[in-house]
C-alpha positions in Angstrom: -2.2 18.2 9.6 -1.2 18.4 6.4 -0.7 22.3 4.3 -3.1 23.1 2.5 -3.7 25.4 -0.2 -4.2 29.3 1.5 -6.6 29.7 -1.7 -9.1 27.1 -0.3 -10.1 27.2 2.9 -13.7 25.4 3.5 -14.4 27.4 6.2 -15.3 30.0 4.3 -18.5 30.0 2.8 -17.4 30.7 -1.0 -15.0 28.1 -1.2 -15.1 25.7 -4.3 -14.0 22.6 -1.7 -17.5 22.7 -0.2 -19.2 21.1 -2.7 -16.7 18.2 -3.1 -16.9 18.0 0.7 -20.4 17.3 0.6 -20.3 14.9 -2.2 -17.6 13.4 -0.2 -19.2 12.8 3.2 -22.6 12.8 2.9 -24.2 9.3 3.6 -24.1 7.9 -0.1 -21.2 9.4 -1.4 -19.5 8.1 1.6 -20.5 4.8 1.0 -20.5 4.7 -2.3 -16.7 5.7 -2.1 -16.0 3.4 0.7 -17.6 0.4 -1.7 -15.8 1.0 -4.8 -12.5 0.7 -2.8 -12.0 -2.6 -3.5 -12.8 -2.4 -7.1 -14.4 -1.8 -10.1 -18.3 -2.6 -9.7 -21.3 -2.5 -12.1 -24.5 -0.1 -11.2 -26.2 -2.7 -9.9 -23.7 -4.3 -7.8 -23.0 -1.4 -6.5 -26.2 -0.5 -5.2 -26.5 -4.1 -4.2 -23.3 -3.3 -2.0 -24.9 0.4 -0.8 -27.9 -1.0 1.2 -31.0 1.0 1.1 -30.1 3.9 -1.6 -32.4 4.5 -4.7 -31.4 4.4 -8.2 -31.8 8.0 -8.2 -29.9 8.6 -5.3 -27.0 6.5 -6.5 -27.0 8.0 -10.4 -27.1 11.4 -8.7 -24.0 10.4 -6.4 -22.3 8.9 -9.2 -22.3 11.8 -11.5 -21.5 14.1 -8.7 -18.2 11.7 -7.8 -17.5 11.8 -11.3 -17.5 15.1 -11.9 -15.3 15.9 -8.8 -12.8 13.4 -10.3 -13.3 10.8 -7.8 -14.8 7.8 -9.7 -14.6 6.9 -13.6 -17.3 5.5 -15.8 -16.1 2.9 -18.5 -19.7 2.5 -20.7 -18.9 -0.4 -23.2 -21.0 -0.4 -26.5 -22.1 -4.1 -25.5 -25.5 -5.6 -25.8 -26.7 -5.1 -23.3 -25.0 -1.7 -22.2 -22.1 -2.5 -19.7 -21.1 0.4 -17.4 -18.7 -0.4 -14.4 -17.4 2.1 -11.9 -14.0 2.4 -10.1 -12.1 4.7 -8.1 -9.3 7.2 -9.8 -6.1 7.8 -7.6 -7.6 10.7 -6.5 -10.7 8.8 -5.4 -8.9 5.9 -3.8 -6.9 8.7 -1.5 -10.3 10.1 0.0 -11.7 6.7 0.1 -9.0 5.2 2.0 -9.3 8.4 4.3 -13.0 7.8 4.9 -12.9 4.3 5.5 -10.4 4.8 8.0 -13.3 6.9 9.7 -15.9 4.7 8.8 -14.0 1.8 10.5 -13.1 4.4 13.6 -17.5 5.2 13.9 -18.2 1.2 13.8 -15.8 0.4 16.2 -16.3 2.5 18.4 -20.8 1.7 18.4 -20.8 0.4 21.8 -19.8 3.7 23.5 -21.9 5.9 20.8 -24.5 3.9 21.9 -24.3 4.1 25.6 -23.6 8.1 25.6 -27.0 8.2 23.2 -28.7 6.5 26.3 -27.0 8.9 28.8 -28.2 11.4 26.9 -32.1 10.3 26.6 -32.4 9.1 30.0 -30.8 12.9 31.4 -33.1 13.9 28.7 -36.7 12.0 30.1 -36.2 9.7 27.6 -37.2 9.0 24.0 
């Protein structure tokens, strides 16, 4: 594992990193990351790519992503408006990490799926 800086440690409950941990790995950041690791995209393309988030939900992930330092907005005084979205350096780091994970969770489906059905049935179903 790598060393960290002693001054932030996400375990504890005031630490700054929290918040960019969320952004990071909740569902739409996540995949919003994971998309723009190829390249730049436009809004719509993106959420094209993201299946099944909102507008909302991707403006509000962008922004967030943004401000962490993850992902840059280039809006071009065009007619219409053109506004693409990539990765920084720091964003293609995480994003590399978390596809890596993402990859790891697909892969891995079949067992997830059978120890969900162990579960249930021990359970009396679902």
């Amino acid at each position: 594992m790598e060393a960290t800086d002693p001054a932030y440690d996400a375990f504890s409950r005031k630490c700054p990193s929290r918040s960019t941990l969320e952004h990071v790995t909740g569902r739409w950041g996540a995949l919003t990351l994971g998309a723009l690791y190829d390249g730049t995209l436009r809004f719509n393309e993106l959420r094209r790519r993201v299946d099944g988030v909102s507008e909302k939900m991707l403006s509000q992930t962008l922004h967030a992503l943004e401000r962490d330092g993850l992902v840059h907005r280039d809006a071009r005084p065009t007619n219409p408006p053109r506004v693409d979205y990539r990765l920084t350096p720091l964003g293609t780091e995480v994003a590399g990490r978390l596809l890596a994970l993402i990859h790891c969770v697909e892969g891995r489906q079949d067992e997830v799926r059978a120890a969900q059905e162990r579960y249930d049935e021990a359970r009396g179903g679902r």
